[in-house]
C-alpha positions in Angstrom: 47.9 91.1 -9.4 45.7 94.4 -9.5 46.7 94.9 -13.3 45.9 91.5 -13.7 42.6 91.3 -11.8 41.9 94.6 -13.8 42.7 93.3 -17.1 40.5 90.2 -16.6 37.4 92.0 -15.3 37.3 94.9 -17.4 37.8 93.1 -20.4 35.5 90.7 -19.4 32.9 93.4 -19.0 33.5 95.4 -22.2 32.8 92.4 -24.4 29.9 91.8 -22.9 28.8 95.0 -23.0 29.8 95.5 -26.8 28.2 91.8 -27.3 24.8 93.5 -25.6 25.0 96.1 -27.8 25.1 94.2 -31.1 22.5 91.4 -29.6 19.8 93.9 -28.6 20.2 96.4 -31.7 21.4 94.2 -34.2 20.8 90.9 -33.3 24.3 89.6 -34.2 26.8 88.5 -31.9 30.3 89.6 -31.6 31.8 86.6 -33.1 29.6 87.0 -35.7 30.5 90.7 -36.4 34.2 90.0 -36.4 33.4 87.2 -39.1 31.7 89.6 -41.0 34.1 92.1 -41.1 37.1 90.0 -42.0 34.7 88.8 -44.8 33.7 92.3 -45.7 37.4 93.8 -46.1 38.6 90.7 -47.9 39.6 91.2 -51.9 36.9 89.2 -52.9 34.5 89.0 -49.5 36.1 85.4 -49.3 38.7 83.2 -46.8 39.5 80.0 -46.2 37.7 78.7 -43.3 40.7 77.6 -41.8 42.2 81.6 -42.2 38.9 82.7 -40.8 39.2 80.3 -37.5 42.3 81.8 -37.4 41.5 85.7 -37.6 38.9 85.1 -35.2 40.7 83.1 -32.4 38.1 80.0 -33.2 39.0 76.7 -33.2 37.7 75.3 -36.7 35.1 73.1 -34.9 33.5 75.9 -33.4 34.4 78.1 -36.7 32.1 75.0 -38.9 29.1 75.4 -36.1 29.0 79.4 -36.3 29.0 79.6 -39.9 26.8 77.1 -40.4 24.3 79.3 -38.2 25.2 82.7 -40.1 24.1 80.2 -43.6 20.6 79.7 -41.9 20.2 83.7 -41.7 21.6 84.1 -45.2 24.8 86.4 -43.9 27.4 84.2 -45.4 27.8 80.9 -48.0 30.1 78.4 -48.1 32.0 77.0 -51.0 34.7 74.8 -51.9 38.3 76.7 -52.7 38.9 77.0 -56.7 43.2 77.2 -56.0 43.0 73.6 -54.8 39.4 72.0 -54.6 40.3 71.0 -50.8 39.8 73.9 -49.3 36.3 75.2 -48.0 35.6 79.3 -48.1 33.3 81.7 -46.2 31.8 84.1 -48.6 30.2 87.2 -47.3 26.8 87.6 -48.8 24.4 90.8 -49.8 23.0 90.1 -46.8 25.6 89.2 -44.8 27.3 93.1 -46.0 23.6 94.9 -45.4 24.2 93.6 -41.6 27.2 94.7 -41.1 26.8 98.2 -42.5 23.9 98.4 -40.2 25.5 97.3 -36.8 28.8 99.0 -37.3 27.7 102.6 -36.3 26.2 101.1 -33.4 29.3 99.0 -32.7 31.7 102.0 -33.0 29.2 104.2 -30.3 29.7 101.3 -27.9 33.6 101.1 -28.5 34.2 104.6 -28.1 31.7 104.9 -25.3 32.7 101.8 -23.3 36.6 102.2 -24.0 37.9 105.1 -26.4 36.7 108.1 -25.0 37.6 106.9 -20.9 41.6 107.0 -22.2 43.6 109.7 -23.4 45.0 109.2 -26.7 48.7 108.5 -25.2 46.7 106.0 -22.6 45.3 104.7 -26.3 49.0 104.4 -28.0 50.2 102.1 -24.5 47.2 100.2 -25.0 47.2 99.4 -28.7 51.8 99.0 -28.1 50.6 96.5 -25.0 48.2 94.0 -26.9 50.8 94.5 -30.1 53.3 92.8 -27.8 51.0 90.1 -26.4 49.7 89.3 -29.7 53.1 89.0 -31.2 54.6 87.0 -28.4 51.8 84.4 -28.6 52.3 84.2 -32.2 56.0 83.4 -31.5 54.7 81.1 -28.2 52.7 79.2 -30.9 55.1 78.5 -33.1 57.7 77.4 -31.4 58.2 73.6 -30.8 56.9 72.3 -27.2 59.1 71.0 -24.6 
């Protein structure tokens, strides 16, 4: 229960004080710095919407609403997939990359600050060999038929 209580509250706390971070310097949320970043190290600054929702734990719904928002402040585009004429992308614009580049220094600060430098590096490796494990098992969890 402690670990759990633990788990919940600090992480809880972190991202909102990494969220704070990027709001008050930046004016960009977290989601919207994880978008832009998945954007930004694509091959072409492109994904499929439904990849993005995806990558960022979004349903597509909420996915649709948030880009839509990042359109209005010029960060991203949208258009429709060339491979099958279905498919909608995200596209990461000049704009959307000039943001990013400017927040990230200030997002790495508030990671090392509010996380990195409290653990030592093997406290790091069990951290990063933890959420490995969780992530995979819910990626198994998800996949497998329901009962």
């Amino acid at each position: 229960m402690r670990a759990w209580r633990a788990y919940v509250d600090g992480g809880q706390r972190l991202m909102g004080v990494l969220n704070k971070d990027l709001q008050d310097g930046h004016d960009l949320s977290m989601a919207e710095y994880r978008i832009l970043v998945m954007l930004s190290e694509s091959v072409d600054g492109s994904i499929r919407m439904s990849e993005l929702a995806d990558g960022v734990l979004s349903s597509r719904s909420r996915l649709t609403h948030q880009i839509r928002r990042m359109e209005v402040q010029d960060m991203v585009t949208r258009s429709t997939c060339v491979d099958d004429g279905r498919g909608v992308l995200a596209v990461i614009t000049e704009e959307g990359r000039r943001r990013l580049a400017e927040a990230a220094p200030t997002h790495v600060r508030s990671v090392r600050r509010h996380l990195v430098d409290l653990l030592s590096p093997e406290e790091l490796e069990v951290l990063g060999d933890i959420f490995e494990k969780v992530d995979a098992a819910m990626d198994t969890s998800a996949a497998a038929p329901r009962r």
